[in-house]
Every structure is written in structure tokens, then in C-alpha cells.
Wavefront OBJ file of the C-alpha trace (Angstrom):
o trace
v -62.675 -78.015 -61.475
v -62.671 -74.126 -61.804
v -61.610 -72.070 -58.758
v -61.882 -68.209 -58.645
v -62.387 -66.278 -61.431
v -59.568 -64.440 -62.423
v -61.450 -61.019 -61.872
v -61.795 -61.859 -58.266
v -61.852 -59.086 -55.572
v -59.739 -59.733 -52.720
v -59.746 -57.350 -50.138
v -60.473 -56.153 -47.321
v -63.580 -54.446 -45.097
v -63.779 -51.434 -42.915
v -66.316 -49.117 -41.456
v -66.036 -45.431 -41.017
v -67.291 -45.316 -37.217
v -65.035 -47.911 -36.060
v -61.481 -46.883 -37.676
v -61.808 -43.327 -38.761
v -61.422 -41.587 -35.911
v -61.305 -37.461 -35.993
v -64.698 -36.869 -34.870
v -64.934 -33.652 -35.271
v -62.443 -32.652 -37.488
v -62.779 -30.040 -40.528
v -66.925 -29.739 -39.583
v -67.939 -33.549 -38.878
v -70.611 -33.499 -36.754
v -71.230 -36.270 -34.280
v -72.842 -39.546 -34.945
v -74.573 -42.177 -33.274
v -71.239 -44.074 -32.416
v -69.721 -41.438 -31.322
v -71.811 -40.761 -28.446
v -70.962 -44.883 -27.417
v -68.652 -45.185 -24.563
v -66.283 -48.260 -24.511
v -67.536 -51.607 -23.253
v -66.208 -55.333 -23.387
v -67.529 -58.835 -23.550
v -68.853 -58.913 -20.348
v -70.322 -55.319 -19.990
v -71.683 -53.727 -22.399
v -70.855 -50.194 -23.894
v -73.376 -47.421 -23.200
v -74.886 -44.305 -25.079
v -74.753 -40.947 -23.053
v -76.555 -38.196 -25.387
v -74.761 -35.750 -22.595
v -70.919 -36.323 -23.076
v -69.372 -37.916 -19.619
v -65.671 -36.385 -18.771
v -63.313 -39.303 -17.871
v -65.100 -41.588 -20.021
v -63.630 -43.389 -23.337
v -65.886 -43.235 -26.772
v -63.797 -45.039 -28.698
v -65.140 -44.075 -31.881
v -63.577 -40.509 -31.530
v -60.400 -41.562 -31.946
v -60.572 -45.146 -33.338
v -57.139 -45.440 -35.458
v -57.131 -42.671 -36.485
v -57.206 -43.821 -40.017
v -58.240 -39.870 -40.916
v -54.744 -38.911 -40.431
v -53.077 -42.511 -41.357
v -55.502 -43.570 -44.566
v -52.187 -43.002 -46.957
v -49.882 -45.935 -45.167
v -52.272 -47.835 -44.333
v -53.922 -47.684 -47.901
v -49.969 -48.773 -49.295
v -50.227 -51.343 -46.435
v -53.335 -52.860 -47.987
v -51.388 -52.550 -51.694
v -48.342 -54.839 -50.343
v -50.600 -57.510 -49.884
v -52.328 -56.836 -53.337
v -56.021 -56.320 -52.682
v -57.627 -55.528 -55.479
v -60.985 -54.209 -53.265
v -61.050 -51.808 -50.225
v -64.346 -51.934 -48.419
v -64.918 -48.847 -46.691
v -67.939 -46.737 -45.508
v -68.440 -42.676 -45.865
v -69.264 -41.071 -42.982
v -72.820 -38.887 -43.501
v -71.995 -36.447 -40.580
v -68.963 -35.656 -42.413
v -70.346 -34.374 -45.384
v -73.798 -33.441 -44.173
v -73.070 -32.702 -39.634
v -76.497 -32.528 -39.045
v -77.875 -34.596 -41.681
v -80.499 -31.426 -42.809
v -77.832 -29.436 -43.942
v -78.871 -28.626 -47.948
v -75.271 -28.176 -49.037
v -72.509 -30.907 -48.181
v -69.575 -30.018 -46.482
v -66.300 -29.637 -48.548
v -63.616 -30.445 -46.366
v -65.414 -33.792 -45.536
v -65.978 -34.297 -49.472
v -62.144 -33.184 -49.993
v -61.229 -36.044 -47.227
v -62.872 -38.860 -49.082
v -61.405 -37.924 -52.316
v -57.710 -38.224 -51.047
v -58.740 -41.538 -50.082
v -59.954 -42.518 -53.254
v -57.129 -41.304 -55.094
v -54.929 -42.833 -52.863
v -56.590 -46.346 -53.713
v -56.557 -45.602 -57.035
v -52.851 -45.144 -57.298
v -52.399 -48.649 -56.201
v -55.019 -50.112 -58.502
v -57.532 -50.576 -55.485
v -60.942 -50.672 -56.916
v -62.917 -48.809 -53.578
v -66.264 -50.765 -52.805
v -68.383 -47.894 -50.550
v -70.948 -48.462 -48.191
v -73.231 -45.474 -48.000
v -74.701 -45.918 -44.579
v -72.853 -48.004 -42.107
v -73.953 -47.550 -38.570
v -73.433 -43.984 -38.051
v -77.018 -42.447 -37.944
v -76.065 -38.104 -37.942
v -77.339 -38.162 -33.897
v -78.872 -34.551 -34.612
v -81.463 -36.589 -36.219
v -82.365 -38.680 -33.757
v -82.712 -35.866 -31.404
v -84.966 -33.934 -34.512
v -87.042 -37.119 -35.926
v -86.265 -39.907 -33.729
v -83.940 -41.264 -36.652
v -85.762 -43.317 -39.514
v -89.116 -43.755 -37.660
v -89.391 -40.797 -39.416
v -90.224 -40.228 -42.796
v -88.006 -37.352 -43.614
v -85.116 -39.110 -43.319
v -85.664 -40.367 -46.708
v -85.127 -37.343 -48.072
v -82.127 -35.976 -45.437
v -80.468 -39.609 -46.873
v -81.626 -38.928 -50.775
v -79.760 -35.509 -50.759
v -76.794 -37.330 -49.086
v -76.260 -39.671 -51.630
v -76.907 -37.288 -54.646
v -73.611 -35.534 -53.553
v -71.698 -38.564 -53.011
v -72.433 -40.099 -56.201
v -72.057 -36.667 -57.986
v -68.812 -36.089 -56.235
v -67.295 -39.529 -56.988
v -68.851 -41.126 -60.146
v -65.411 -40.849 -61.445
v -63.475 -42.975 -58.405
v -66.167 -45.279 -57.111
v -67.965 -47.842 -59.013
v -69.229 -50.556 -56.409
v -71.655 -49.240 -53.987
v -73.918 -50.183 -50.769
v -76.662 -48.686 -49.463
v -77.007 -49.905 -45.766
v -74.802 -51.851 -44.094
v -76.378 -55.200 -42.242
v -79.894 -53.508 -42.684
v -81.584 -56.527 -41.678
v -80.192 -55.433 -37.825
v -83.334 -53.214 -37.867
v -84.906 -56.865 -37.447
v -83.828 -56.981 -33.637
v -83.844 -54.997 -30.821
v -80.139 -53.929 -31.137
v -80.973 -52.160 -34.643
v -82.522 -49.596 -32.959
v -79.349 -48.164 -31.842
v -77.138 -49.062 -34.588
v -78.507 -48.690 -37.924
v -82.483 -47.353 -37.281
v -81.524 -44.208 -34.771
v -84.686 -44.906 -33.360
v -83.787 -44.505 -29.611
v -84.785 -40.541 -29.204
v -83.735 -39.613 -25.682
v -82.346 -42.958 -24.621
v -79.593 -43.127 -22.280
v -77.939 -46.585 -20.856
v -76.692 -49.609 -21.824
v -77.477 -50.076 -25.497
v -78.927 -53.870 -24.988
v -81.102 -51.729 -22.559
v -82.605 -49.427 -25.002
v -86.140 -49.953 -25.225
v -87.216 -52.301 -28.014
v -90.486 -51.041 -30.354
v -91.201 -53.456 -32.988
v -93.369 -50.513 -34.847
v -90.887 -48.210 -35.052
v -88.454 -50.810 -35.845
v -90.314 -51.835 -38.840
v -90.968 -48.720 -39.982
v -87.705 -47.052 -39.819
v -87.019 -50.239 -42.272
v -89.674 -49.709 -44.591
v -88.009 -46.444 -45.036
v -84.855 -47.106 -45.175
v -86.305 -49.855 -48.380
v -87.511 -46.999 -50.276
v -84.199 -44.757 -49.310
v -82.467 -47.868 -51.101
v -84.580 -48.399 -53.823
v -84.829 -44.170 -54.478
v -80.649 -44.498 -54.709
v -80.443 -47.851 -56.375
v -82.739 -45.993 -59.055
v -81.108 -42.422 -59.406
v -77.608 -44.846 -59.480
v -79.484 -46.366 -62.181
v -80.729 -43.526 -64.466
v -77.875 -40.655 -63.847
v -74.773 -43.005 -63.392
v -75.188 -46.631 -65.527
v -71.520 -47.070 -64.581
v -72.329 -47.567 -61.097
v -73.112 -51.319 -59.384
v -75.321 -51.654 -56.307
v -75.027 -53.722 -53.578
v -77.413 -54.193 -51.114
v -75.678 -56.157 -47.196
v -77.106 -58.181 -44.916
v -76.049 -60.026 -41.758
v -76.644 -63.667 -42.619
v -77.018 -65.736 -39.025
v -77.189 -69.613 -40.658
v -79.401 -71.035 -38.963
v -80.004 -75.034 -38.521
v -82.534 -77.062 -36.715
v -81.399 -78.497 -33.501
v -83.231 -81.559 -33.726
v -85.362 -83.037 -36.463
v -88.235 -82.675 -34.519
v -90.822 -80.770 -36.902
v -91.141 -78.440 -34.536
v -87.010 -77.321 -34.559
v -87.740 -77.305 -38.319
v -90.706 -74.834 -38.607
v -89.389 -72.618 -36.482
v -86.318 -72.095 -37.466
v -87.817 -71.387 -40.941
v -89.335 -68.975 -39.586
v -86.438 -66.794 -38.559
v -84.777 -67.891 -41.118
v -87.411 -65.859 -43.193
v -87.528 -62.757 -41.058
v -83.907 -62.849 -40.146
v -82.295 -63.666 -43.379
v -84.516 -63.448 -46.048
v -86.945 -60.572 -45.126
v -84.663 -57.399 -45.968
v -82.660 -59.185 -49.171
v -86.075 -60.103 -50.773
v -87.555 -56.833 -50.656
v -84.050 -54.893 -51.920
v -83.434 -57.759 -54.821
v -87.139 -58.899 -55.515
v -88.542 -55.329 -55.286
v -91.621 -56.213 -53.207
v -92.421 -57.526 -49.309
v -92.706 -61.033 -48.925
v -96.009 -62.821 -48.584
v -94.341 -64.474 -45.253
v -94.138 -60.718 -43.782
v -98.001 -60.535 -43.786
v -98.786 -63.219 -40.775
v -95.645 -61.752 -38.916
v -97.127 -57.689 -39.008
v -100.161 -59.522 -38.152
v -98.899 -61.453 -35.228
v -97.116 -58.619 -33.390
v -99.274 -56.031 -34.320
v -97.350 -53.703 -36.508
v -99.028 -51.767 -39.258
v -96.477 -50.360 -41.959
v -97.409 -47.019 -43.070
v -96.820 -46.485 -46.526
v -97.281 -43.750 -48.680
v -98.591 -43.937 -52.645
v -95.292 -44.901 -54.601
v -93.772 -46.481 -52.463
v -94.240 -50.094 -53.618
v -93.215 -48.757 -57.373
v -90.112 -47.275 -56.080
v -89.195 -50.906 -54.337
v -90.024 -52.247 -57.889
v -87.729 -49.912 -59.508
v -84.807 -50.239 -57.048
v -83.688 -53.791 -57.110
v -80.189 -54.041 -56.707
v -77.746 -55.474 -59.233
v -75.281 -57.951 -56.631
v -75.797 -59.200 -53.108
v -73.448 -58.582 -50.235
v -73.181 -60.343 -46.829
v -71.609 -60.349 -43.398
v -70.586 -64.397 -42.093
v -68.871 -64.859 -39.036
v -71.359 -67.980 -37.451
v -74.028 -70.334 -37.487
v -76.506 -71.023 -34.665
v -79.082 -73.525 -33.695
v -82.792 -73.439 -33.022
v -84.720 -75.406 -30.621
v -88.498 -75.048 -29.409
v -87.537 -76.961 -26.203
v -85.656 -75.682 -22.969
v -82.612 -78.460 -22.361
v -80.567 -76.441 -25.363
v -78.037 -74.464 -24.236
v -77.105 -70.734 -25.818
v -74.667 -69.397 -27.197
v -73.310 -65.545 -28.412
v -72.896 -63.833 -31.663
v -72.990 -61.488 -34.095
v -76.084 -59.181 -32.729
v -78.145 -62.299 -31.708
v -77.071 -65.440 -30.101
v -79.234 -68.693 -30.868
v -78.677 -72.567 -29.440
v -74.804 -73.626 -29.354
v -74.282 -76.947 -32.250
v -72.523 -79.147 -30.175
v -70.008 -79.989 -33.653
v -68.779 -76.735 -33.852
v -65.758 -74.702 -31.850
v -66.351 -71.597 -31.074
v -64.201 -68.131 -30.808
v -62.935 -66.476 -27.597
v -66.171 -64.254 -28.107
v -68.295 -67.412 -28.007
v -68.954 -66.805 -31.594
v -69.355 -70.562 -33.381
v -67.296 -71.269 -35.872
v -68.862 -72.717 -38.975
v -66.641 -72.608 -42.617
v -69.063 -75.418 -44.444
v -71.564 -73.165 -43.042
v -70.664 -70.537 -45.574
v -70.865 -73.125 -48.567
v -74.036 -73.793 -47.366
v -75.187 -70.128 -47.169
v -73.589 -69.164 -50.608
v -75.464 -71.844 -52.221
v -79.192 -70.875 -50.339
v -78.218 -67.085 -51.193
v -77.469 -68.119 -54.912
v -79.889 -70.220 -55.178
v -82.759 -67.392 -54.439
v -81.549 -64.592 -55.827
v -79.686 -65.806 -59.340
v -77.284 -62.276 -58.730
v -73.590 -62.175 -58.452
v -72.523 -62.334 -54.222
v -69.986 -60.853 -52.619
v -68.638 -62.144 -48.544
v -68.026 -58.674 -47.812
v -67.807 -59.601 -44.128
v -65.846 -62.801 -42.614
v -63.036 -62.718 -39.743
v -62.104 -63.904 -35.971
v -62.333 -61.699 -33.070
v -59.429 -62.544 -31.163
v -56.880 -61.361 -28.390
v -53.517 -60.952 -30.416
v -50.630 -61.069 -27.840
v -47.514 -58.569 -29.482
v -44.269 -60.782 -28.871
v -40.893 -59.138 -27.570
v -39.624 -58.755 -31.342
v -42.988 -57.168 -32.191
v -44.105 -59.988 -33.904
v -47.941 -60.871 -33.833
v -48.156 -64.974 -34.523
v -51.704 -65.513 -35.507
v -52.273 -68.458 -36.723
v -55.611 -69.154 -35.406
v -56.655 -66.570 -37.674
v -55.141 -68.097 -40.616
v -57.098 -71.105 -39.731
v -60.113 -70.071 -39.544
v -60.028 -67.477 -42.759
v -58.058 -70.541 -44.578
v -61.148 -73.073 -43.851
v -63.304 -70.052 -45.345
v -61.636 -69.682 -48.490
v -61.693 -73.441 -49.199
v -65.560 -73.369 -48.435
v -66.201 -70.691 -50.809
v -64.164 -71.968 -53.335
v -66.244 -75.345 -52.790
v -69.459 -73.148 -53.200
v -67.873 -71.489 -56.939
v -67.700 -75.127 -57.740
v -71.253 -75.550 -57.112
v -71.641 -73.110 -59.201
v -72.235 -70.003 -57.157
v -71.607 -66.623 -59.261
v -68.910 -65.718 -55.646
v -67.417 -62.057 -57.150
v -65.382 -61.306 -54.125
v -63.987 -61.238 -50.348
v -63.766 -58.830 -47.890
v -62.809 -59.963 -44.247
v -64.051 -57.796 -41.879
v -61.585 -55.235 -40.030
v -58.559 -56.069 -42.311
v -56.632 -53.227 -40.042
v -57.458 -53.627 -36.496
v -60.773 -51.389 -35.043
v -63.019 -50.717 -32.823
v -65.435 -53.751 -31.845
v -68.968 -52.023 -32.917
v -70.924 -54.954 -30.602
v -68.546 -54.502 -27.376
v -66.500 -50.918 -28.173
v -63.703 -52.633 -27.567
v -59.982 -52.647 -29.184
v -59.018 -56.147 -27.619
v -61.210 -58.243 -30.176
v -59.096 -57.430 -33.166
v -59.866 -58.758 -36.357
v -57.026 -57.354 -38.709
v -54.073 -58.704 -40.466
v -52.306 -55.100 -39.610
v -51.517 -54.690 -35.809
v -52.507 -50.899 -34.158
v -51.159 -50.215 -31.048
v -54.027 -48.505 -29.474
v -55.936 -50.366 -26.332
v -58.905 -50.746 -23.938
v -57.993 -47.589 -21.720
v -57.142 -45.487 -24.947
v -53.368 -45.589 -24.766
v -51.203 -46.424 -27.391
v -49.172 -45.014 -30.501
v -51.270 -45.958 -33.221
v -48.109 -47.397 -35.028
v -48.665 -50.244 -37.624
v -47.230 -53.489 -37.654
v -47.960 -56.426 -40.261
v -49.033 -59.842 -38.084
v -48.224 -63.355 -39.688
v -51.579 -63.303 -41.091
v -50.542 -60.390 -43.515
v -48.258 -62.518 -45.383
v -50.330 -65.557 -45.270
v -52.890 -63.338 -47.295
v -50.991 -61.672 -49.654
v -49.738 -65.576 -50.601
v -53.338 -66.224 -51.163
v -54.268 -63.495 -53.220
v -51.108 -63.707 -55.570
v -52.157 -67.145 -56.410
v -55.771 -66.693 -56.420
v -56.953 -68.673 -53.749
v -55.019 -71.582 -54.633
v -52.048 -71.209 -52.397
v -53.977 -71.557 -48.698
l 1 2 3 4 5 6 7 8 9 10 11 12 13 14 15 16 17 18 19 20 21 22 23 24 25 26 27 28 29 30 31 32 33 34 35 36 37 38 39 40 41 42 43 44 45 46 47 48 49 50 51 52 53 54 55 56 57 58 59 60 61 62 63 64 65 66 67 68 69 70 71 72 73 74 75 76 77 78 79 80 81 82 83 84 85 86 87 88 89 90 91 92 93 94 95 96 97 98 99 100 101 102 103 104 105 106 107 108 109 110 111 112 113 114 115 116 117 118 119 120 121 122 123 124 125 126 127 128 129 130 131 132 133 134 135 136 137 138 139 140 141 142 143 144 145 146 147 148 149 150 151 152 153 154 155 156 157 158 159 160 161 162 163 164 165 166 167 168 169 170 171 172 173 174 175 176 177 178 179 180 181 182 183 184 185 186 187 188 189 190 191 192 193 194 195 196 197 198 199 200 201 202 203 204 205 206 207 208 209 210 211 212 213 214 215 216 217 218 219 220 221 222 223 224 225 226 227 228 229 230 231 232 233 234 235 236 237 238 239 240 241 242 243 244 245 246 247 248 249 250 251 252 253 254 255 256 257 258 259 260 261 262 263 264 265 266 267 268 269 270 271 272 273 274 275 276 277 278 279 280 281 282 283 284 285 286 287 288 289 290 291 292 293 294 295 296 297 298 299 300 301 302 303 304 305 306 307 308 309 310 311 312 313 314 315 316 317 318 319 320 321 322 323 324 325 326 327 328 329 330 331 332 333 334 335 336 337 338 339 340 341 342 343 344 345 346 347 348 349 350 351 352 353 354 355 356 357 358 359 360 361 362 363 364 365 366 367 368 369 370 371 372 373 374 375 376 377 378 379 380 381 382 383 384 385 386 387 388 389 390 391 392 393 394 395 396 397 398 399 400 401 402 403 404 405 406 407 408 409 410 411 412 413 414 415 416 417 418 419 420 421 422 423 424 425 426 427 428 429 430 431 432 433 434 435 436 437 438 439 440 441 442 443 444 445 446 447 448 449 450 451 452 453 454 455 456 457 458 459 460 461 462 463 464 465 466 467 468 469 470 471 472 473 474 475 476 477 478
């Protein structure tokens, strides 16, 4: 039976906000995440439009990887990814977002990192817009409610992909887009939270502008998907989604219904409109239901036509259950909890864990969309205790990303066109639901912690050899 194809893109995933760090170095202006103060799992982190002396924003510092990106690039060439999932930060080439020319420094920044991959045969994979929203425009427009944003994004990418056509190939456009779904999208991806200040699972949910901060950020896809398209055939576009799996906790019809119905507006809702280049007929009844009328200007259906994207990406960490009744009892994850499956473990977070899951999920995806997927997201948030000889002995990790890998190499025997794997925060960083550094993800150790101490020194856990095994053979060495 075949296994990976020899092309395969192990790797590993990052995120500007979250392990960056120097927020306002060489002319970045501030984003959305940087105005986030620290939380943890049982309080959350809050956003503070007014900077608060004495308080942590983790985001400013992060890891620092502005000042770090060249060892910890070599770092992710010893254990021989062949992909490095990162995002550019918008308020470091455009501060405000409405500046007409880009800033150079910012531009000069990302192309050190890209040469830097390059030099050890890393093949960068970029996602264009990964919660950082420039926060001058939600205090201007109230973020992607408004309709100018399109533009403020359009001019964005046109530098980007001018700058870089030469160094980056694989591209994003929004990371986890189908966040603007729920209430917590508002603050992470959408921007839609004009002068807000609290807890961010306090920020004041509006379905309308929800829904149509996402129908623009659609046609911002579709308008890069296409100029990627006509000015730069080289390029491949990606679109990302969270994918929450979803099951039925009983058989009662009921259970079944309804969980295909967030299934559909969850899961399927964003990925059909950026890979089928039109709404869904399913999104009609829900507008109806809760009221919200999509404005839409003439165009803007032919642009979603014209920008389908060529590959599908995806975040998995979980599954969760649905029930219609009351006895279930819930559970956390990743933006959205849902009914806890009483078959599955579940992480120190609460998080379930689910590996057939993601067979299951690669197979649905595949099955809808006939486009080569990527896992671009995958990992367990854990508390990694440092031993006396420095020595970080994960092997719950290496569990839980082993019983992955077998899944999705179950799912390429089905038959699914799987192009690649990313596990989320392959160098520890900053938690974006909690703000925390204790739920650390990587297979790279940073000493940096809760109250903002530490030296920011590397150190390789168990799981960083495990991996680079796995990727010298392929996959078949687990």
C-alpha cells in the first residue's frame, strides 16, 4: 500500500503575532494582538485599546523570533523540514494598514527570512493574514465590517507578492477564516470590535457585522487568488480553515440534523465559497433565520467565481459532539467547545483528542472538494516540565502527533491527494486562545514564561528527534 508521496512537505507552522515579537521595531505599527494582555485557561486575556503599565501583552515580545529567525530557521533545517509555515505581519509593511507605500525595513525583514529558508532548502508556505488585523483600522472602519478594507488588504498583498514572487511559492490568504463564524472572530480575524474594551469572550457578538466582514474578506481572497493567478502563474493558493469534526451524540435524528447543520456553517460554509466560487444554497435559510442581510456590491459574485483557490489547508487539533438534549456534558476547544465523546481522552486544555478523527475529516474534505489538502495545523497544548540536565521528555507529544501521522497516512491510502504537514507552533509561542506561554506546542523549548521572564534560549525537547526520524524516513519510521 502506498504511503507518502515522496514530494511530501514536512514541516512546521507558525504565526507572526504569536512568535515574532518586536512590536514596534523598524516602523511596525501595532496590531490587534498586540493590544491583548496575557490570560490563562481559567481567565481569559483581555483587549485594552489604552495601553495598561504593569500589564503583560505577550505578543510584544513573544520569542522574539525577529531577532532569533536565523537559529531557529537552522533549528528547523536539523530536523529536515522541507516546509516552514509562517505568517507576514500587515502592520509591518503597511503600520496603519492605509499607508499607499509599504514600509521597507518591514519588507527587508521578511526577505532575510526567506533567504534564510532558502539556504536550507526550506520551501516557505505564507499566510497573508493571520490574526493580526492593523488596530488603526479598527479604530478608522471598525475592521472588515467595512468595505474599504478590501482595498487597504488588495494593496497589501500586491507588494508582498511583488516583493517575493521570487522566494515564496505557496500562499494563504486568511488564516482559520471560518472563526468569523463565531463570536470570538470578531476579535481575532474580523477586527470588528471598534471601541471594545474587556475580556475578549466579552466582546459583544453581531452576527451582521460578522457576516459581512466575511463576505469581504471572500472577495479580498478571491481579488488575490485572481491577481496570484494572472500576474504570478508560479504562485499556489491556499485557502485555511479551522475544521471542528463534529459527530452526533446519539442516533437520535434529531443529534443527526443538527449537527449537520453546524457542520455546514462551521465547516463547510467558508471552504465552499473560497474553492466552489459561490455561497452555498444552505447559507440562504441561515441569513434568513437570524436576520442578516449580506450587502453586496455588482461583481462581487464574479470575483468569487474567478478566485477559487488551487489546494485546501486546515487546522485539526479535536473533535466534539452534538446533542439537542440537556444530560450531555461540555467540553473545551479550539474557539468553540461542543458535547465531550465519552471514547475519547482529552488534553490538559480539555481539548479531545481524536487521531481517526483526522482520517475521517481528510476523507469528507477530499471527498468535496477533489483539490490537493494540506494539515497545516495539528499539535498538543501541554505543560513541558525542563528537567535538571535541561532535558524536556515529551513523550505525550510524540503520542499524540505519532497517532496523527498514522491516521493520515491511513487517509493517503484511501486515496486522499494529503500534500503536506505542518504541526502547529513547531517552536514554542504564545497561546493565541489563552495568551499564555505555559501551553506550549513546539518540539524546540523557549525559555520565556507566564510573568514574562526568561532568556529566550533554545533547547531541542525529545520530540525534536522523534520528528526529524520521521521525516528522514518519510513517515514510515513513527
Amino acid at each position: 500500500m502506498k504511503g507518502f508521496r515522496e514530494d511530501f512537505l514536512w514541516g512546521g507552522a507558525t504565526a507572526a503575532n504569536q512568535f515574532e515579537g518586536a512590536w514596534n521595531v523598524d516602523g511596525k505599527g501595532p496590531s490587534v494582538s498586540d493590544m491583548c494582555t496575557n490570560g490563562s485557561h481559567t481567565s481569559p486575556k483581555r483587549i485594552t485599546p489604552v495601553l495598561e503599565e504593569d500589564t503583560l501583552y505577550p505578543s510584544r515580545e513573544a520569542i522574539d523570533f525577529y531577532h532569533h529567525y536565523e537559529e531557529d530557521i537552522a533549528l528547523f533545517a536539523e530536523m529536515g523540514f522541507k516546509v516552514f509555515r509562517l505568517s507576514i505581519a500587515w502592520t509591518r509593511i503597511f503600520p496603519t494598514g492605509m499607508e499607499k507605500e509599504p514600509n521597507e525595513a518591514g519588507l527587508a525583514f521578511y526577505d532575510k527570512v526567506f533567504d534564510a529558508c532558502k539556504k536550507h532548502g526550506i520551501e516557505p508556505l505564507v499566510t497573508i493574514s493571520h490574526y493580526e488585523m492593523p488596530y488603526a483600522l479598527v479604530e478608522a472602519c471598525n475592521g472588515w465590517e467595512s468595505r474599504e478594507c478590501i482595498d487597504y488588504f488588495m494593496n497589501y498583498c500586491e507588494a508582498i507578492f511583488e516583493r517575493y514572487k521570487d522566494k515564496v511559492t505557496y500562499w494563504l490568504t486568511f488564516n482559520e477564516i471560518n472563526s468569523g463564524t463565531m463570536p470570538m472572530g470578531s476579535v481575532l480575524s474580523l477586527g470588528t470590535i471598534k471601541g471594545f474594551s474587556g475580556n475578549v469572550i466579552e466582546a459583544p457578538d453581531k452576527p451582521q457585522e460578522r457576516f459581512q466582514g466575511l463576505h469581504h474578506q471572500f472577495v479580498a481572497s478571491a481579488k488575490a487568488v485572481k491577481l496570484a493567478h494572472d500576474k504570478y502563474p508560479q504562485f499556489k493558493m491556499g485557502n485555511m480553515s479551522i475544521f471542528a469534526t463534529m459527530y452526533p451524540y446519539t442516533c437520535n435524528p434529531d443529534d443527526v440534523v443538527e449537527t449537520q447543520k453546524q457542520m455546514q456553517m462551521m465547516n463547510w460554509f467558508c471552504s465552499d465559497v473560497q474553492v466552489r466560487g459561490a455561497y452555498p444554497y444552505y447559507a440562504d435559510r441561515f441569513f434568513e433565520e437570524k436576520g442578516i442581510q449580506i450587502k453586496m456590491e455588482d461583481g462581487d459574485l464574479d470575483i468569487l467565481k474567478k478566485g477559487c483557490v488551487d489546494f485546501y489547508t486546515f487546522s485539526y487539533y479535536m473533535s466534539n459532539c452534538v446533542a439537542t438534549g440537556d444530560a450531555a456534558k461540555k467540553t473545551s476547544g479550539n474557539l468553540m467547545g461542543g458535547v465531550k465523546n465519552p471514547y475519547l481522552e482529552a488534553s490538559d486544555w480539555g481539548w479531545q483528542i481524536d487521531p481517526k478523527g483526522l482520517r475521517y475529516t481528510l476523507n469528507e474534505i477530499y471527498s468535496r472538494y477533489q483539490i490537493p489538502v494540506m494539515v497545516v495545523e495539528n499539535g498538543l497544548g501541554a505543560y513541558d516540565k525542563k528537567e535538571e540536565d535541561g532535558s524536556v521528555n515529551d513523550d505525550y507529544r510524540i503520542d499524540y502527533l505519532k497517532k496523527h501521522i498514522e491516521q493520515m497516512r491511513e487517509a493517503v491510502k484511501d486515496g486522499v491527494d494529503l500534500m503536506g504537514y505542518t504541526p502547529w507552533g513547531c517552536i514554542d509561542l504564545v497561546s493565541a486562545s489563552t495568551g499564555e506561554m505555559a501551553k506550549r506546542y513546539g518540539f524546540i523549548y523557549v525559555d520565556k514564561y507566564d510573568d514574562g521572564t526568561g532568556t529566550l534560549a533554545r533547547s531541542r525537547k525529545k520530540s525534536f528527534y522523534w520528528y526529524k526520524k520521521v521525516i528522514e524516513t518519510n513517515g514510515e519510521e513513527l
